[in-house]
C-alpha positions as CSV (number, residue, x, y, z in Angstrom):
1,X,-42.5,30.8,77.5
2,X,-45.3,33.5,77.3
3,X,-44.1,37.1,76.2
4,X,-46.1,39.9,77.3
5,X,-46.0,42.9,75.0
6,X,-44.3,40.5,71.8
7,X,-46.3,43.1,69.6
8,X,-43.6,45.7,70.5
9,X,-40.1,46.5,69.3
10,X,-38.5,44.2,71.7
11,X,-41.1,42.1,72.1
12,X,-41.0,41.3,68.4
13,X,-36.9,41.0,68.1
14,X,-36.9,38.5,70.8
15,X,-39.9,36.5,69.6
16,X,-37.6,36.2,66.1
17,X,-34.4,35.3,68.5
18,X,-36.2,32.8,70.6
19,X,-38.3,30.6,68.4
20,X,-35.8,28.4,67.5
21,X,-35.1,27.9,71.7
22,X,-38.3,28.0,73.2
23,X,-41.9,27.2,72.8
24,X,-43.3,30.7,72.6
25,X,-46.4,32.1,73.3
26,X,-46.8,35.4,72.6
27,X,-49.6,37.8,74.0
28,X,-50.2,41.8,73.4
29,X,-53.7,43.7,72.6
30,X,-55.3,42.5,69.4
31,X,-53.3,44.0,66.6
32,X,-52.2,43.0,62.9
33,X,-48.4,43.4,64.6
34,X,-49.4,40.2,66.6
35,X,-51.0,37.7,64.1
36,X,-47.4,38.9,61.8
37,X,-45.5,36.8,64.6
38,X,-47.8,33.7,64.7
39,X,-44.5,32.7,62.5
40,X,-42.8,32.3,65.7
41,X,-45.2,30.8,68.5
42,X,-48.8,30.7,69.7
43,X,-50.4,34.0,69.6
44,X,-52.6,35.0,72.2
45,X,-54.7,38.3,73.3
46,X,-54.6,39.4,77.0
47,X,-55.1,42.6,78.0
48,X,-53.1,44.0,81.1
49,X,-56.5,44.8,82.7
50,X,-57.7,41.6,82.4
51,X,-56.6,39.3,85.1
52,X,-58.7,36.0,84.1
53,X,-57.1,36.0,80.3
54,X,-53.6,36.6,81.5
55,X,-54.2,33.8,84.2
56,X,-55.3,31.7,81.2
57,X,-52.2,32.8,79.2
58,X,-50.2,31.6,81.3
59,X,-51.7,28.2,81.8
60,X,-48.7,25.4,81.2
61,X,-46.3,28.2,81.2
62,X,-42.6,27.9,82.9
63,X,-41.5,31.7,82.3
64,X,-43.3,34.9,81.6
65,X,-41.1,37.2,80.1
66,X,-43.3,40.3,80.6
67,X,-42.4,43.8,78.6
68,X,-45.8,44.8,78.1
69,X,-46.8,48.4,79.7
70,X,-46.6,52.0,78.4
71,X,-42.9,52.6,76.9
72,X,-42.8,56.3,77.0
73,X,-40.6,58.1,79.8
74,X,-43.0,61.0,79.9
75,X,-46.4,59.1,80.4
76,X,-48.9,60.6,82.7
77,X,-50.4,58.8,85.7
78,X,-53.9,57.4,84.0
79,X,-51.8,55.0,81.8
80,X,-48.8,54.2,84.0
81,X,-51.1,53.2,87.0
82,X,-53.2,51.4,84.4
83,X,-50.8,49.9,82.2
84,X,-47.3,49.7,84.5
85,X,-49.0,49.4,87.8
86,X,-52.0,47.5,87.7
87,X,-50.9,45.9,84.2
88,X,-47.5,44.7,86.1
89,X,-49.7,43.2,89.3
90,X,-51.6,41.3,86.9
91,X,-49.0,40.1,85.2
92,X,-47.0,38.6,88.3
93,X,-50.3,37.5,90.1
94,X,-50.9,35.3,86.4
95,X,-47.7,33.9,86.4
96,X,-47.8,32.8,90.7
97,X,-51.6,31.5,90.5
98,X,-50.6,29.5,86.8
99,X,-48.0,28.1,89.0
100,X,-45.4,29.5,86.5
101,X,-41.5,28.9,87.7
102,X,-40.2,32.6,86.5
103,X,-40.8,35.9,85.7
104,X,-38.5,38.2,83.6
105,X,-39.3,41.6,84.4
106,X,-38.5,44.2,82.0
107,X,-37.4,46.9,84.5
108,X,-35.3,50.7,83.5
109,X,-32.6,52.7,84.0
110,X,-35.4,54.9,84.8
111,X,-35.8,53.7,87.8
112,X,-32.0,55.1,89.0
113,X,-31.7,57.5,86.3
114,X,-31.2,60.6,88.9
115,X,-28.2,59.1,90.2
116,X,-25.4,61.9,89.0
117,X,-24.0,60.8,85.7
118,X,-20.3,61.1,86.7
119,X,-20.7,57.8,88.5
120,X,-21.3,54.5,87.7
121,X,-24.9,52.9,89.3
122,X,-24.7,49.7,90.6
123,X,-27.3,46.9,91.2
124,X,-27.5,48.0,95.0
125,X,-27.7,51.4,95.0
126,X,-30.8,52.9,96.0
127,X,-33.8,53.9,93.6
128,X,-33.5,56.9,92.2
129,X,-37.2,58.0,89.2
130,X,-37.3,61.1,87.8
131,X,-40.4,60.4,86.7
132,X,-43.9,58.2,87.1
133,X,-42.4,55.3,84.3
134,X,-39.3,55.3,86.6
135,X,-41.5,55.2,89.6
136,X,-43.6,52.0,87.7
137,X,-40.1,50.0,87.3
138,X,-39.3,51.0,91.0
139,X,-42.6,49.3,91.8
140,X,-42.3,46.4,89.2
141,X,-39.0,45.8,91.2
142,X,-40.2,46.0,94.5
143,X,-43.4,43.2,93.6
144,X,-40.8,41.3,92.1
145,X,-39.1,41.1,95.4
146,X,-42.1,40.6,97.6
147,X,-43.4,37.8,94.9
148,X,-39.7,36.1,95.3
149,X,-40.7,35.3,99.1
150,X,-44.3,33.3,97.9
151,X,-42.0,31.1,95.7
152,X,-42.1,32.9,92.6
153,X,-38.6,33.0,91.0
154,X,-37.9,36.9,89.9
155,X,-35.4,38.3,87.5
156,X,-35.5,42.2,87.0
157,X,-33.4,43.6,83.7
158,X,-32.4,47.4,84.4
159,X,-33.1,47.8,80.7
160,X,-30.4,51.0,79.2
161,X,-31.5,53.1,75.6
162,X,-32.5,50.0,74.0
163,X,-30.4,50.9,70.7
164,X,-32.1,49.3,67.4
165,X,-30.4,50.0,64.1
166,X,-31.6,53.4,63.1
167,X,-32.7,55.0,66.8
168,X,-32.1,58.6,67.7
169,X,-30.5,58.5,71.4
170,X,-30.4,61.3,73.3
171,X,-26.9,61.9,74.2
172,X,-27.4,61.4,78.0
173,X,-28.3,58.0,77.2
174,X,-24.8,56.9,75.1
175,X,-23.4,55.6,78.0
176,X,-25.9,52.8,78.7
177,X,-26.6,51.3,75.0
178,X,-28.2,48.1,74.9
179,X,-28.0,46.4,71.4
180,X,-31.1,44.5,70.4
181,X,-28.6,41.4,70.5
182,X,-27.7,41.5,73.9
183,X,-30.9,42.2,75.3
184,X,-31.7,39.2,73.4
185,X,-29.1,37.1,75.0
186,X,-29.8,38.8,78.8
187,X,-33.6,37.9,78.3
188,X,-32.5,33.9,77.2
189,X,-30.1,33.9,79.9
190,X,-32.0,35.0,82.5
191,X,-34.8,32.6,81.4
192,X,-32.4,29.7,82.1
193,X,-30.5,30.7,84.7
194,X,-30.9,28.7,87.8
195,X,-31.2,29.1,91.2
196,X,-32.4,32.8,91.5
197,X,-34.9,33.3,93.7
198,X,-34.6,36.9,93.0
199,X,-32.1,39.4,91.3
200,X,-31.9,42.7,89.8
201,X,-29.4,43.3,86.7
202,X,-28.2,45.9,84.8
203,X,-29.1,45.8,81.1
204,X,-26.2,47.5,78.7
205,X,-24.1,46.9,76.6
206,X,-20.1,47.7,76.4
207,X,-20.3,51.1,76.0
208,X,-16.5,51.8,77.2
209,X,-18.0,54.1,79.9
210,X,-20.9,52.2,81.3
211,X,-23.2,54.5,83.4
212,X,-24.7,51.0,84.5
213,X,-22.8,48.3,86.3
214,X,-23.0,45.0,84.0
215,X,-21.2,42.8,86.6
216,X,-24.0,40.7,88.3
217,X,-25.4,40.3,85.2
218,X,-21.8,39.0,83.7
219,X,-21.5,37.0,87.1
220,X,-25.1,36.2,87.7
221,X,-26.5,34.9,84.5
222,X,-23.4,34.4,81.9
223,X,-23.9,37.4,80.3
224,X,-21.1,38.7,77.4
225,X,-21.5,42.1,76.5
226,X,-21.2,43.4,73.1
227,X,-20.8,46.8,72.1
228,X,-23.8,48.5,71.1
């Protein structure tokens, strides 16, 4: 499996999760935070930009769990085109010319986050960004889909507040918690899940009032929510 972004906070938990199940290889930007996880797998640098090292990371790879791109809800168009767009074309095109089987997209809430909060969002209602990151996911998605019909298996996790122990979360956000340990468990399931060609999930945990729908993901890939 190669993981894109493993140098980040949930790049990094999942690496620790996963070593023990999978053959990891784990790629980011040249950082000390990367040679700390050679503990867990190969580590490899690739830059989003570059299409021939990420087409090289992938080399002998079934899965590319891909997380890499810029985090931050409020980031301006130079970097999400860069790192979300571009970055997440990259990434995909990598994975289908390395003849790859999956990819596991890290997608948002922010990519239906203006849906009115009194109502729950399900898998099949339509986008809805409030912003250029949400707009990236929306289009992470929507290559995802037209990848699916070259071949390219395509799961895409509706990631909630990822909730670490000691995060701030805005109060908006309590109703979609996603523990580090379940987003674990989604990310392993939906690397062994079989027969998708393509689906979109919602990521959260059991929040008692879940702003996101976790059915297909329950349904789908096996997935048993915890609270976050």
């Amino acid at each position: 499996m190669l993981v894109t972004g493993a140098a980040g906070s949930i790049g990094s938990s999942f690496a620790a999760y996963a070593a023990r199940r999978f053959e990891l290889r784990l790629s980011d930007r040249r950082s000390r935070a990367l040679e700390r996880l050679s503990a867990f797998g190969e580590v490899v640098a690739a830059d989003l930009a570059d299409l021939g090292s990420l087409t090289d990371a992938c080399a002998g790879v079934d899965t590319v769990v891909h997380l890499a791109g810029d985090p931050k809800p409020d980031a301006g168009w130079p970097s999400v085109l860069e790192n979300n767009i571009v970055g997440t074309f990259h990434a995909f095109t990598a994975a289908q010319r390395a003849g790859c089987r999956r990819v596991v997209f890290a997608s948002s809430v922010h990519a239906v986050i203006g849906h009115p909060e009194t109502r729950q969002v399900r898998v099949d209602d339509p986008v809805w960004p409030t912003s250029l990151y949400g707009v990236s996911k929306c289009f992470g998605e929507a290559l995802g889909r037209q990848m699916s019909e070259a071949g390219l298996s395509v799961v895409a996790l509706r990631i909630g507040a990822y909730n670490p122990e000691g995060a701030i979360i805005p109060a908006k956000f309590a109703n979609c918690l996603l523990s580090p340990a379940d987003l674990n468990q989604l990310l392993e399931r939906s690397i062994l899940a079989e027969d998708v060609r393509f689906a979109i999930v919602n990521a959260t945990s059991d929040t008692g009032a879940n702003r996101l729908d976790p059915t297909p993901a329950i349904e789908l890939l096996g997935y048993v929510p915890g609270t976050a």
